[in-house]
PyMOL Python script that loads the backbone (N, CA, C, O; Angstrom):
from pymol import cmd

cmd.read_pdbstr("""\
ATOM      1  N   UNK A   1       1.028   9.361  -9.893  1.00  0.00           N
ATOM      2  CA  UNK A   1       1.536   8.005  -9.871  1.00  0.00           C
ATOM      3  C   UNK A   1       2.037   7.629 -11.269  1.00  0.00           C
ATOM      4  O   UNK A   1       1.673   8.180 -12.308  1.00  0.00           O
ATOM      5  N   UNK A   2       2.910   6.628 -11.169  1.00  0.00           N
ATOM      6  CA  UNK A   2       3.244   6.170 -12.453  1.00  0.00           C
ATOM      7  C   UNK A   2       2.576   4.961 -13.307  1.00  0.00           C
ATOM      8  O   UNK A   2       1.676   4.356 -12.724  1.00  0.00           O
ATOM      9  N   UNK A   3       2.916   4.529 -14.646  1.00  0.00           N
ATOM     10  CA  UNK A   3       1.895   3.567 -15.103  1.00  0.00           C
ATOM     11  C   UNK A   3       1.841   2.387 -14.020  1.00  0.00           C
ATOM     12  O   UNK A   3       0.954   1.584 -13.731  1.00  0.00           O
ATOM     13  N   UNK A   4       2.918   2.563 -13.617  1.00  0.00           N
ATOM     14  CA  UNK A   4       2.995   1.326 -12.476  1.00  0.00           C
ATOM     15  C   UNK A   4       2.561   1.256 -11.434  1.00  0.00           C
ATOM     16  O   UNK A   4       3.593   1.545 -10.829  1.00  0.00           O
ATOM     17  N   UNK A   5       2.001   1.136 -10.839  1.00  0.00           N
ATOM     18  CA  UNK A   5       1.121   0.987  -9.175  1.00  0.00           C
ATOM     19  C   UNK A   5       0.899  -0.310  -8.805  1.00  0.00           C
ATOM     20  O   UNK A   5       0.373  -1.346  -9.212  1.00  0.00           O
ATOM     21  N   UNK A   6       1.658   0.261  -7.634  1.00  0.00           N
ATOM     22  CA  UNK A   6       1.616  -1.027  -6.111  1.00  0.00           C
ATOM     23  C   UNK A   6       0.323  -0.752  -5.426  1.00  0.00           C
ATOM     24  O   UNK A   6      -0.228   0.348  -5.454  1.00  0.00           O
ATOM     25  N   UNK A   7      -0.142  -1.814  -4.801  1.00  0.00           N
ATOM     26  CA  UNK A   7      -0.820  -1.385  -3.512  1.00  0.00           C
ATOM     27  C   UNK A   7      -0.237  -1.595  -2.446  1.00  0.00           C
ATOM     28  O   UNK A   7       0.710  -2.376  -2.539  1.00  0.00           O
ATOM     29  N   UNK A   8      -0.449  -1.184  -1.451  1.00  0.00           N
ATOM     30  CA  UNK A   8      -0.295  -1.832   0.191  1.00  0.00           C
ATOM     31  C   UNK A   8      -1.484  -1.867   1.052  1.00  0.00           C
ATOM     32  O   UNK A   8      -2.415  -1.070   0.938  1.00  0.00           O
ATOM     33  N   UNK A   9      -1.416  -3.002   2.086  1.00  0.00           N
ATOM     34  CA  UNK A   9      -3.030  -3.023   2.344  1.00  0.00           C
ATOM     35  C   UNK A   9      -2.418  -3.322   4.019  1.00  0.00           C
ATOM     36  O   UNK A   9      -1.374  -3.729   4.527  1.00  0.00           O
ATOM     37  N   UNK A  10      -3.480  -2.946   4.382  1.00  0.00           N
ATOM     38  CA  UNK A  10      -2.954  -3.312   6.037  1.00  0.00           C
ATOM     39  C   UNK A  10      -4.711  -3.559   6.818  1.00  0.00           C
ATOM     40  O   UNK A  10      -5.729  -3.856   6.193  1.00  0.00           O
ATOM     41  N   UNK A  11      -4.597  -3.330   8.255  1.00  0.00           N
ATOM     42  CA  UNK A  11      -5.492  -4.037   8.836  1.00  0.00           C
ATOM     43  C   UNK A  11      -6.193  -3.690   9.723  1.00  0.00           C
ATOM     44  O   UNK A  11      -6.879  -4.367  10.489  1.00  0.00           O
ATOM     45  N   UNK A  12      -5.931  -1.755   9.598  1.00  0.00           N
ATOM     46  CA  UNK A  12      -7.137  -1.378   9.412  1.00  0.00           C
ATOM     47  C   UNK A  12      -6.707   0.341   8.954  1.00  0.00           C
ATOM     48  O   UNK A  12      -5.549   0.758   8.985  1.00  0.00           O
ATOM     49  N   UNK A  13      -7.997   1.236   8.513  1.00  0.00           N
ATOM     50  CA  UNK A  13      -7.930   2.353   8.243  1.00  0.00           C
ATOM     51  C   UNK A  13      -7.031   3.401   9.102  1.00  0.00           C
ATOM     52  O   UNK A  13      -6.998   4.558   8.682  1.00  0.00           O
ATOM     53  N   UNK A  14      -6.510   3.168   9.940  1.00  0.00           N
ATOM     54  CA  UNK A  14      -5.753   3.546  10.863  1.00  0.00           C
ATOM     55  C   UNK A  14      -4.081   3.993  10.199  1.00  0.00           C
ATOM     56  O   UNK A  14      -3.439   5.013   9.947  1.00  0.00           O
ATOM     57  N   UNK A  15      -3.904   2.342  10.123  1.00  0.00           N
ATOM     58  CA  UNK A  15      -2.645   1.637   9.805  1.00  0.00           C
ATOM     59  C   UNK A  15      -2.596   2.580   8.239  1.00  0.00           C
ATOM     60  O   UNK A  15      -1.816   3.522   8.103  1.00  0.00           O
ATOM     61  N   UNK A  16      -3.299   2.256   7.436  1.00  0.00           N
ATOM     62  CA  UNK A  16      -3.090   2.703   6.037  1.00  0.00           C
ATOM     63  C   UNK A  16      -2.756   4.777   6.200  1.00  0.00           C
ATOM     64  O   UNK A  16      -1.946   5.591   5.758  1.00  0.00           O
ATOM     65  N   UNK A  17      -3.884   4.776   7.040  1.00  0.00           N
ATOM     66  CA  UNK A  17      -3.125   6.553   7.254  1.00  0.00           C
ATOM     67  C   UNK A  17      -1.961   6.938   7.796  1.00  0.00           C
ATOM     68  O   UNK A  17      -1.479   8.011   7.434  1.00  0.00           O
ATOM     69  N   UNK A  18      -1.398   6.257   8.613  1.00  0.00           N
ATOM     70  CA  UNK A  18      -0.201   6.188   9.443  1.00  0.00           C
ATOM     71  C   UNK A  18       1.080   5.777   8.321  1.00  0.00           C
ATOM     72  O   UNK A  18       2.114   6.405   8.095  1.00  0.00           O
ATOM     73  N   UNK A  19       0.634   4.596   7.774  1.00  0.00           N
ATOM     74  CA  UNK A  19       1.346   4.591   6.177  1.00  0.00           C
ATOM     75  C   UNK A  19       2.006   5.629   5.634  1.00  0.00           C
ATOM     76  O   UNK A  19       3.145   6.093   5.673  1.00  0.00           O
ATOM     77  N   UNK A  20       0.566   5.959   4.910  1.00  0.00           N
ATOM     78  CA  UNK A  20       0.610   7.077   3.822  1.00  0.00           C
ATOM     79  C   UNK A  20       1.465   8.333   4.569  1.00  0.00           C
ATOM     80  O   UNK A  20       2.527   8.795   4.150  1.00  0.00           O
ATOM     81  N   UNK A  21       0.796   8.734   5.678  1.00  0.00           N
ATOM     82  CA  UNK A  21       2.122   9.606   6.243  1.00  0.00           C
ATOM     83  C   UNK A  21       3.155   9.667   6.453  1.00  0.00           C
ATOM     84  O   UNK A  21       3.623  10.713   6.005  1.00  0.00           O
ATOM     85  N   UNK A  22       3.916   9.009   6.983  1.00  0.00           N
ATOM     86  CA  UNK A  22       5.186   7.896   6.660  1.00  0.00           C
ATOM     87  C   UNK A  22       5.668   8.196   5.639  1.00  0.00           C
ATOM     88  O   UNK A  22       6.723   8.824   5.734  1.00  0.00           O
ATOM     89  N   UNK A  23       5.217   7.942   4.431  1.00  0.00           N
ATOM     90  CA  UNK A  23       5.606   8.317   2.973  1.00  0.00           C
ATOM     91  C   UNK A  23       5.729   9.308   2.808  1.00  0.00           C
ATOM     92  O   UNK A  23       6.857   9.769   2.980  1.00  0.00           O
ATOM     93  N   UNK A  24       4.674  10.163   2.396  1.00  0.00           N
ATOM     94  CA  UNK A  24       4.728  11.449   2.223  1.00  0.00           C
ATOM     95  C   UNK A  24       5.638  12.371   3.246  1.00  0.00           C
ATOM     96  O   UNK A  24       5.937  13.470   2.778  1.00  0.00           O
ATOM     97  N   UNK A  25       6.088  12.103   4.485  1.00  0.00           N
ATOM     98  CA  UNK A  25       6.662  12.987   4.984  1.00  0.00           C
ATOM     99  C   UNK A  25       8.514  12.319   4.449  1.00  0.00           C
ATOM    100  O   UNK A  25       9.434  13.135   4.399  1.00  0.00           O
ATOM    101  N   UNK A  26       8.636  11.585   4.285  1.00  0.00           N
ATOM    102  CA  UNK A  26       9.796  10.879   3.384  1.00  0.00           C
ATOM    103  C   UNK A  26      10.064  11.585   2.106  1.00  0.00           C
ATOM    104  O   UNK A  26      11.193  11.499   1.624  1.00  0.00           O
ATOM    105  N   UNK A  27       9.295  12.158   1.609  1.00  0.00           N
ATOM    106  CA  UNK A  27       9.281  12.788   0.350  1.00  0.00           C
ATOM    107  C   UNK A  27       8.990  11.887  -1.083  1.00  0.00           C
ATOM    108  O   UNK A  27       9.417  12.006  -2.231  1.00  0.00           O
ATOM    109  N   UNK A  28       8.052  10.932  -0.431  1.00  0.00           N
ATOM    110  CA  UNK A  28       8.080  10.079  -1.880  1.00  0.00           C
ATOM    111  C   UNK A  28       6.287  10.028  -2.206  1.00  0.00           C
ATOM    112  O   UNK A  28       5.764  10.898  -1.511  1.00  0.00           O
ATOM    113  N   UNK A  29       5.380   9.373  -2.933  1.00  0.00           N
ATOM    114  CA  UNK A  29       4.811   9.800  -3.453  1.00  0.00           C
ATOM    115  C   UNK A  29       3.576   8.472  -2.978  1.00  0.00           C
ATOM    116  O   UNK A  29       4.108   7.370  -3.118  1.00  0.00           O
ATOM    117  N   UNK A  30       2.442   8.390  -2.585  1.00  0.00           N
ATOM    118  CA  UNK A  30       1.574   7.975  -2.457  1.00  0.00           C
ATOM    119  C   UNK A  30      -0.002   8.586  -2.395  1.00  0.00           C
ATOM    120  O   UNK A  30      -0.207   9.798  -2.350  1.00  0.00           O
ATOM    121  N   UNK A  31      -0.881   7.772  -2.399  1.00  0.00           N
ATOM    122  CA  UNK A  31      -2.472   8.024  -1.838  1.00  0.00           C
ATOM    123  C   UNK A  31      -3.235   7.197  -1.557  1.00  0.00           C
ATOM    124  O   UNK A  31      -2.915   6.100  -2.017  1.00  0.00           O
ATOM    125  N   UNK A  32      -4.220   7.208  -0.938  1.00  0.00           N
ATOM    126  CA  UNK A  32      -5.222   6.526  -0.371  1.00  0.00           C
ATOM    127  C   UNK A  32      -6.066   6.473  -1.850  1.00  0.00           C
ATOM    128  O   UNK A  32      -6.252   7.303  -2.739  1.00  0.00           O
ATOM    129  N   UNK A  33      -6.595   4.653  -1.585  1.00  0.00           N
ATOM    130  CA  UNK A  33      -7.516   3.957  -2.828  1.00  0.00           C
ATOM    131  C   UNK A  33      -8.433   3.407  -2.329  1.00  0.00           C
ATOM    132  O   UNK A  33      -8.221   2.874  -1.240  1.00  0.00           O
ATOM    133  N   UNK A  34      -9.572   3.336  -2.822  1.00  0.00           N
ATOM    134  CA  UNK A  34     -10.278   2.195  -2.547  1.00  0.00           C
ATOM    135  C   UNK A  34      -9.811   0.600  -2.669  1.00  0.00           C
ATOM    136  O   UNK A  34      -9.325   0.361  -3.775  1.00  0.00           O
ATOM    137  N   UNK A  35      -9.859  -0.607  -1.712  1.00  0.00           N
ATOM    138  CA  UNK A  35      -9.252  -1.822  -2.058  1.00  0.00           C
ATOM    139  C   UNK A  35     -10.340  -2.507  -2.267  1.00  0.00           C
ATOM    140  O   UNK A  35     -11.350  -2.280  -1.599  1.00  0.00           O
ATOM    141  N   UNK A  36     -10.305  -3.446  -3.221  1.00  0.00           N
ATOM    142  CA  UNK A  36     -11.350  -4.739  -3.179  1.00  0.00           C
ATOM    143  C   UNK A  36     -11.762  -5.741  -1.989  1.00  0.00           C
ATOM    144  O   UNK A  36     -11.006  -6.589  -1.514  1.00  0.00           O
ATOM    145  N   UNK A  37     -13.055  -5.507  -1.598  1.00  0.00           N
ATOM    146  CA  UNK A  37     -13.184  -5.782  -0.304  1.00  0.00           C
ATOM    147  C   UNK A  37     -12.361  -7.770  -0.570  1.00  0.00           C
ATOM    148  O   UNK A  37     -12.157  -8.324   0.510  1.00  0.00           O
ATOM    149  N   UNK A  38     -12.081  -8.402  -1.507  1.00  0.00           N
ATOM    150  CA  UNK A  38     -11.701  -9.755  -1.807  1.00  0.00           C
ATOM    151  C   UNK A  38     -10.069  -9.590  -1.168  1.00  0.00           C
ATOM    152  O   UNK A  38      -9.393 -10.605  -1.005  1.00  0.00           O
ATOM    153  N   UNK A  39      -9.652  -8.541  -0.909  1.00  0.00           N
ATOM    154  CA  UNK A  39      -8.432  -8.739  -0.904  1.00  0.00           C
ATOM    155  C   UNK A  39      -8.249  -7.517   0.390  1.00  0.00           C
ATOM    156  O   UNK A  39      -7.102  -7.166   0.670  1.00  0.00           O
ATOM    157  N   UNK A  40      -9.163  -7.046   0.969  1.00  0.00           N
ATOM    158  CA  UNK A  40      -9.208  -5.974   2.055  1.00  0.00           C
ATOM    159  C   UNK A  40     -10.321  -6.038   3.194  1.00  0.00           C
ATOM    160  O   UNK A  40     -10.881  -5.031   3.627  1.00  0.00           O
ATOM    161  N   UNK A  41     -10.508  -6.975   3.510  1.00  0.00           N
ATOM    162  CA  UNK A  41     -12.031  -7.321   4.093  1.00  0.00           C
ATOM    163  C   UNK A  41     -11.896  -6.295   5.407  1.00  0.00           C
ATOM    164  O   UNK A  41     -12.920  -5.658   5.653  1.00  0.00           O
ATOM    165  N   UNK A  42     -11.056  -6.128   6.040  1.00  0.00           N
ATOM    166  CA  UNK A  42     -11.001  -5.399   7.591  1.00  0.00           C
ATOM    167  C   UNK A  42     -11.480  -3.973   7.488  1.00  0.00           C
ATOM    168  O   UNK A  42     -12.366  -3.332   8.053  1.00  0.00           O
ATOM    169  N   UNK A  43     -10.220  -3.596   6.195  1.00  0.00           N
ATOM    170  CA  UNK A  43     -10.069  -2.284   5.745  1.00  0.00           C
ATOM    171  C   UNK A  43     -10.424  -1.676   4.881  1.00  0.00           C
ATOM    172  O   UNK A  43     -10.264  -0.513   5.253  1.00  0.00           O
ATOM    173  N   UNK A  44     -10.918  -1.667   3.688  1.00  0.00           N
ATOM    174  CA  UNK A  44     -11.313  -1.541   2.665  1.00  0.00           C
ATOM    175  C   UNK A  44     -10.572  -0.433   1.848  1.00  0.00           C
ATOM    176  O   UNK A  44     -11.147   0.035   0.866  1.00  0.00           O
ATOM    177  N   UNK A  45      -9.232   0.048   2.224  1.00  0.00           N
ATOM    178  CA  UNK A  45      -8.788   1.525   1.950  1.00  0.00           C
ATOM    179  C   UNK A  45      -7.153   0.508   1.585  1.00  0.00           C
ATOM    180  O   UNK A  45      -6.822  -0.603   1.999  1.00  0.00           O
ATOM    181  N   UNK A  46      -6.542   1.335   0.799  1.00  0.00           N
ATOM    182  CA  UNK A  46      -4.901   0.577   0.374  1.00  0.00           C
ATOM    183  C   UNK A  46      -4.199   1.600   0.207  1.00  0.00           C
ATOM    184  O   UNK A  46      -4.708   2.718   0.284  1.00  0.00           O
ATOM    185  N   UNK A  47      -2.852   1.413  -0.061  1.00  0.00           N
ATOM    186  CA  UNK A  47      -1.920   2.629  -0.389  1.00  0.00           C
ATOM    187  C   UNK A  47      -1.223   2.391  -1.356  1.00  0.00           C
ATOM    188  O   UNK A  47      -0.383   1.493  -1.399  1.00  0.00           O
ATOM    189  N   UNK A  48      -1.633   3.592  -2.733  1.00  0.00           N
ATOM    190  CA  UNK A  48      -0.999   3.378  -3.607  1.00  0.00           C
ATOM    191  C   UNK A  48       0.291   4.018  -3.955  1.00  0.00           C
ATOM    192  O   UNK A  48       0.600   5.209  -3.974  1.00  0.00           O
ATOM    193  N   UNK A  49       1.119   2.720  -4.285  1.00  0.00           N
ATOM    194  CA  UNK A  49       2.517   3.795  -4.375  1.00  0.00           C
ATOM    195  C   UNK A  49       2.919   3.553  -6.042  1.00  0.00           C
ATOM    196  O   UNK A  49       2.279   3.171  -7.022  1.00  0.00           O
ATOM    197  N   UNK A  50       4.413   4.014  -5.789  1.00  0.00           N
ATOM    198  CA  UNK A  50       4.792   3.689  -7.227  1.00  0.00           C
ATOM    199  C   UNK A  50       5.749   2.551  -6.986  1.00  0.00           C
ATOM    200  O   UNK A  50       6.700   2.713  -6.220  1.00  0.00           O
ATOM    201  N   UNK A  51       5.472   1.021  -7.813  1.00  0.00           N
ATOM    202  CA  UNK A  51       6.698   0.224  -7.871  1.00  0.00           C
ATOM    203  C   UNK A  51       7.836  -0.294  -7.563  1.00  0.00           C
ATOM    204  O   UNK A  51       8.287  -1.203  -6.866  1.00  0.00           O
ATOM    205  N   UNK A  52       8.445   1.124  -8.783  1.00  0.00           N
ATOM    206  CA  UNK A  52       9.708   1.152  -8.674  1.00  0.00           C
ATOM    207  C   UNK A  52      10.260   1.618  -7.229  1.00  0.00           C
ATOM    208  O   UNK A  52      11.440   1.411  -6.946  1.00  0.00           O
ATOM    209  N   UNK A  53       9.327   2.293  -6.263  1.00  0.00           N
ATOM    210  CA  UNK A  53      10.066   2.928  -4.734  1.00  0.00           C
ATOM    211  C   UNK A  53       9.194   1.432  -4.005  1.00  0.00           C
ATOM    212  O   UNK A  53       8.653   1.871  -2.990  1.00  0.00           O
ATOM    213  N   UNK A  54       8.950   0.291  -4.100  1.00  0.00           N
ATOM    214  CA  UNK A  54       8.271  -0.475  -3.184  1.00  0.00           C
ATOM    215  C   UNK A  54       9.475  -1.106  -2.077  1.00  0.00           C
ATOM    216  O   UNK A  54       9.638  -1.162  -0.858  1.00  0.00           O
ATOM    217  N   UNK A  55       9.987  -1.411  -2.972  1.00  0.00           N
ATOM    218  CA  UNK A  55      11.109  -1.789  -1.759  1.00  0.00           C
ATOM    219  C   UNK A  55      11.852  -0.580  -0.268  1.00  0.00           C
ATOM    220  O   UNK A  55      12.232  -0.840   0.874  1.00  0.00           O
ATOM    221  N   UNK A  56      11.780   0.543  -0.954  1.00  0.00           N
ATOM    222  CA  UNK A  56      12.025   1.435  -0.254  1.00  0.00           C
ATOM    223  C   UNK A  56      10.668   1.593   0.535  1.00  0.00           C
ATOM    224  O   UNK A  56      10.741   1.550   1.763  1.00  0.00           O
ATOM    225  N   UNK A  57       9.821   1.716   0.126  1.00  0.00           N
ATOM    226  CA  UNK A  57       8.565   2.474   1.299  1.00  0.00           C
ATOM    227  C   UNK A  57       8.387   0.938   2.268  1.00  0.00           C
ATOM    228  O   UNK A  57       8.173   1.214   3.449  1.00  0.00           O
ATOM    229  N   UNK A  58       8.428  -0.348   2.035  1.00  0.00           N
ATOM    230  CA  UNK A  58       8.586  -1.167   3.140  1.00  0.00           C
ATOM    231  C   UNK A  58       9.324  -1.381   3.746  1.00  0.00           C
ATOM    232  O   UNK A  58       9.156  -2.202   4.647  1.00  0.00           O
ATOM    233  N   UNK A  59      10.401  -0.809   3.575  1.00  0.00           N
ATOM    234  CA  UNK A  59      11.697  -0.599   4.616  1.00  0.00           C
ATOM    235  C   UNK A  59      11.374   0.374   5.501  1.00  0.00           C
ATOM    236  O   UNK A  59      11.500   0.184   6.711  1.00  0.00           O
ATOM    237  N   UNK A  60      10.796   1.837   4.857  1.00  0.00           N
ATOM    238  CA  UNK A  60      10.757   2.511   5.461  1.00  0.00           C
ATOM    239  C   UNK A  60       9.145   2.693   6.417  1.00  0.00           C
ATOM    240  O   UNK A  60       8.768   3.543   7.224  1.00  0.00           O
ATOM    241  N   UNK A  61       8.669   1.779   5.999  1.00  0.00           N
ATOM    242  CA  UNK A  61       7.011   1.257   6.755  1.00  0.00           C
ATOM    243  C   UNK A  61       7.198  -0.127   8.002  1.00  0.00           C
ATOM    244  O   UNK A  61       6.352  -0.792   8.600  1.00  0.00           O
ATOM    245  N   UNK A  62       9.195  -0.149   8.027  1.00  0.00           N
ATOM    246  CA  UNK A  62       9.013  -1.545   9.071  1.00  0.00           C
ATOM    247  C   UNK A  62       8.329  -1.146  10.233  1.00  0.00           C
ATOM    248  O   UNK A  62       7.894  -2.132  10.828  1.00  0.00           O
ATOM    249  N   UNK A  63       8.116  -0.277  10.682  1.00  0.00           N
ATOM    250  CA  UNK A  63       7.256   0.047  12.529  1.00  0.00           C
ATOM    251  C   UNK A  63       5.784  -0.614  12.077  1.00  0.00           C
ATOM    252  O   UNK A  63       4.712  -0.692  12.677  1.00  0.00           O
ATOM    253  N   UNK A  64       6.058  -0.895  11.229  1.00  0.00           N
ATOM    254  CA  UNK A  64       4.367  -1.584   9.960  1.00  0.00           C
ATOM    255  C   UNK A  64       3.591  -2.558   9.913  1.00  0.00           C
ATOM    256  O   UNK A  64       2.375  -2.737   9.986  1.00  0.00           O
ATOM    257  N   UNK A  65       4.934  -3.452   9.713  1.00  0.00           N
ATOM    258  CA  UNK A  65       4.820  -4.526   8.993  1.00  0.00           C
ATOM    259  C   UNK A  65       4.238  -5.618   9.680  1.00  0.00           C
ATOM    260  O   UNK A  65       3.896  -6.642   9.088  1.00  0.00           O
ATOM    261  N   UNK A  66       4.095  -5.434  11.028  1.00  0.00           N
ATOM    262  CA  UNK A  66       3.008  -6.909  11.775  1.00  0.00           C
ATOM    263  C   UNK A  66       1.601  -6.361  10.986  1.00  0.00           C
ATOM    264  O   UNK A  66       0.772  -7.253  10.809  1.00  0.00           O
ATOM    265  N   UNK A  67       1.237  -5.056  10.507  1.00  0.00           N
ATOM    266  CA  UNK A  67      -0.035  -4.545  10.448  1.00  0.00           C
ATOM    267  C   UNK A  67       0.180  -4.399   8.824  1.00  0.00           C
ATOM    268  O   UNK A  67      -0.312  -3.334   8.453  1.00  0.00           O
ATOM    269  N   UNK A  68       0.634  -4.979   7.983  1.00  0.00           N
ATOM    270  CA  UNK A  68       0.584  -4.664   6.843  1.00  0.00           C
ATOM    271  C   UNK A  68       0.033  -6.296   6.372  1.00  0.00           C
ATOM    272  O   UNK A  68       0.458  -7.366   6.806  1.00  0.00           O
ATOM    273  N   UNK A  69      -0.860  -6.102   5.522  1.00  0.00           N
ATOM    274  CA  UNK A  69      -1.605  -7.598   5.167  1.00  0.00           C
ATOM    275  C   UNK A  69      -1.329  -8.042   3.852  1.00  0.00           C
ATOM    276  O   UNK A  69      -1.645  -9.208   3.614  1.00  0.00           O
ATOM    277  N   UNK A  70      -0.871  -7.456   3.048  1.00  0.00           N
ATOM    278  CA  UNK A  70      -0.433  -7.481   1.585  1.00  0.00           C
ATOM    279  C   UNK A  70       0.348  -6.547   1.074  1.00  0.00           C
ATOM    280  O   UNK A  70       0.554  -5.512   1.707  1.00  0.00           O
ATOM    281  N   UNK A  71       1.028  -6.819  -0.426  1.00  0.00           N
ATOM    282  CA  UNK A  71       1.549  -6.018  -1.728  1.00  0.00           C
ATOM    283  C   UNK A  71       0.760  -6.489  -2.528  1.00  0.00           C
ATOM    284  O   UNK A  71       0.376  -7.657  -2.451  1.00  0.00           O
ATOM    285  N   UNK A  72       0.316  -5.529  -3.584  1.00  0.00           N
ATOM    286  CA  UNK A  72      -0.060  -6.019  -4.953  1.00  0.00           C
ATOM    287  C   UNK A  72       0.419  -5.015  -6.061  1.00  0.00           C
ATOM    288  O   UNK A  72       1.035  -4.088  -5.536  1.00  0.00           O
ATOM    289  N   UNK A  73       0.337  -4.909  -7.368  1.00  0.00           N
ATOM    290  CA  UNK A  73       0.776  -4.620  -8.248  1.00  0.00           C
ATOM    291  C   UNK A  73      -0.597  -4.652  -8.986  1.00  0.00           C
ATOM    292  O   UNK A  73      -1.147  -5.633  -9.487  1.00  0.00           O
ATOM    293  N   UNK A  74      -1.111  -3.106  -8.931  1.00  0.00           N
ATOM    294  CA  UNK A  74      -2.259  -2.731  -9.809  1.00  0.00           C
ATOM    295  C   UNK A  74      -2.587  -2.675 -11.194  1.00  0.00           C
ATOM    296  O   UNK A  74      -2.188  -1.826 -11.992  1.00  0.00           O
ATOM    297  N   UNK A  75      -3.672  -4.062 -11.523  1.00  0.00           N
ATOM    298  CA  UNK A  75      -3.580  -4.038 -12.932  1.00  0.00           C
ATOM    299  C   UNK A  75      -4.744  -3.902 -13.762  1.00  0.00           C
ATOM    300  O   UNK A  75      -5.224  -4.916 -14.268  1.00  0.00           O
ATOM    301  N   UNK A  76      -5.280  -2.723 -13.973  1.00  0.00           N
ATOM    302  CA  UNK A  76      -6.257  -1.906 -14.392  1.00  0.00           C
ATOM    303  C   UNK A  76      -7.342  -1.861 -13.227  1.00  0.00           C
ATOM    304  O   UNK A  76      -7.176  -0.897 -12.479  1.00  0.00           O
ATOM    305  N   UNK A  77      -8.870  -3.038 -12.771  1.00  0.00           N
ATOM    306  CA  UNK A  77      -9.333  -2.647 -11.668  1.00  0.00           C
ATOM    307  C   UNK A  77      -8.762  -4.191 -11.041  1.00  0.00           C
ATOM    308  O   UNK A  77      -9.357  -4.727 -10.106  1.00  0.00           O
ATOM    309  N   UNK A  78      -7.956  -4.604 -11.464  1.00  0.00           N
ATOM    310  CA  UNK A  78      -7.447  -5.991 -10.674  1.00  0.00           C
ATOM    311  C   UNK A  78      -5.918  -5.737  -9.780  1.00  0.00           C
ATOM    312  O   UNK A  78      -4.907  -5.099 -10.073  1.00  0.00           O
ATOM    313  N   UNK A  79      -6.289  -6.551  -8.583  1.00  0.00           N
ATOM    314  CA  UNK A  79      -5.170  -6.098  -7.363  1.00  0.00           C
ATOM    315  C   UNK A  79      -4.385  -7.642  -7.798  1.00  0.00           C
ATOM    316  O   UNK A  79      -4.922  -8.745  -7.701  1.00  0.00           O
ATOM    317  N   UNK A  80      -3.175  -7.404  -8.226  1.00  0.00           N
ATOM    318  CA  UNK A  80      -2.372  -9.226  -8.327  1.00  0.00           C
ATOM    319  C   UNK A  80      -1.159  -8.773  -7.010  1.00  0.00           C
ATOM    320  O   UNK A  80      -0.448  -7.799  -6.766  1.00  0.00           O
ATOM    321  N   UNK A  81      -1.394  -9.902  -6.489  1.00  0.00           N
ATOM    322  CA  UNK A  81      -0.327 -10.372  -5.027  1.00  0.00           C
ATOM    323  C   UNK A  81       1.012 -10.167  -5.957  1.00  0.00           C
ATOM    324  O   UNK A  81       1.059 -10.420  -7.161  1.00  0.00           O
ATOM    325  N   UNK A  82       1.885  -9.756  -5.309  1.00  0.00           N
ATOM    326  CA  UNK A  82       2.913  -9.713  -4.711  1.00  0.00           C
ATOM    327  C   UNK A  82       3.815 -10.963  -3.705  1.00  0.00           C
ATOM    328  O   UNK A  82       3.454 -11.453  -2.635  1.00  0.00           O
ATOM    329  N   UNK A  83       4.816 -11.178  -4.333  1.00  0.00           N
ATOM    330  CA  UNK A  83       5.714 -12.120  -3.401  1.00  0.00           C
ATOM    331  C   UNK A  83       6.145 -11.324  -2.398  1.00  0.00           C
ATOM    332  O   UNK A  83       6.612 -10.241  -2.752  1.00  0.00           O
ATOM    333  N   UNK A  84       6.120 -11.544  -1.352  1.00  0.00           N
ATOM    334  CA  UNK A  84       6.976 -11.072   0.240  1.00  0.00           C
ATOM    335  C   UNK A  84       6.110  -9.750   0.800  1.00  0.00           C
ATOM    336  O   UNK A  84       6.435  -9.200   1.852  1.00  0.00           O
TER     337      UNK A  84
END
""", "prot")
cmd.dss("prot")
cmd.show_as("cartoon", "prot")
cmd.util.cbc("prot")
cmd.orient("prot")
């Protein structure tokens, strides 16, 4: 990953693997994190990507997006929201 990390959080452990596969078979670059249960209560698992591809992996995660519960932008062990 790069210094930069997104999360993505969805709504349940399911959803986040179905994610991450998604990605990775796209050829772009993610993994499974632990999420702060404050900001993951269902799921407790997130997907970390890189940033700069966020716009791309939620385009390419729309079959997703009723089941996606957040973005954040990882900042050391703190998850900060994301607009949209």
């Amino acid at each position: 990953m790069t210094s930069q990390a997104c999360a993505l959080t969805f709504l349940s452990v399911h959803d986040v693997i179905k994610a991450e596969k998604l990605v990775l078979a796209a050829g772009l670059r993610a993994r499974l994190i632990p999420a702060p249960k404050q900001i993951s209560p269902e799921c407790g698992m997130a997907l970390q990507i890189d940033c700069e591809r966020l716009s791309k992996i939620v385009e390419l995660l729309a079959s997703l997006q009723a089941r996606r519960t957040g973005s954040f932008r990882i900042a050391g062990a703190a998850f900060e929201p994301l607009e949209g």
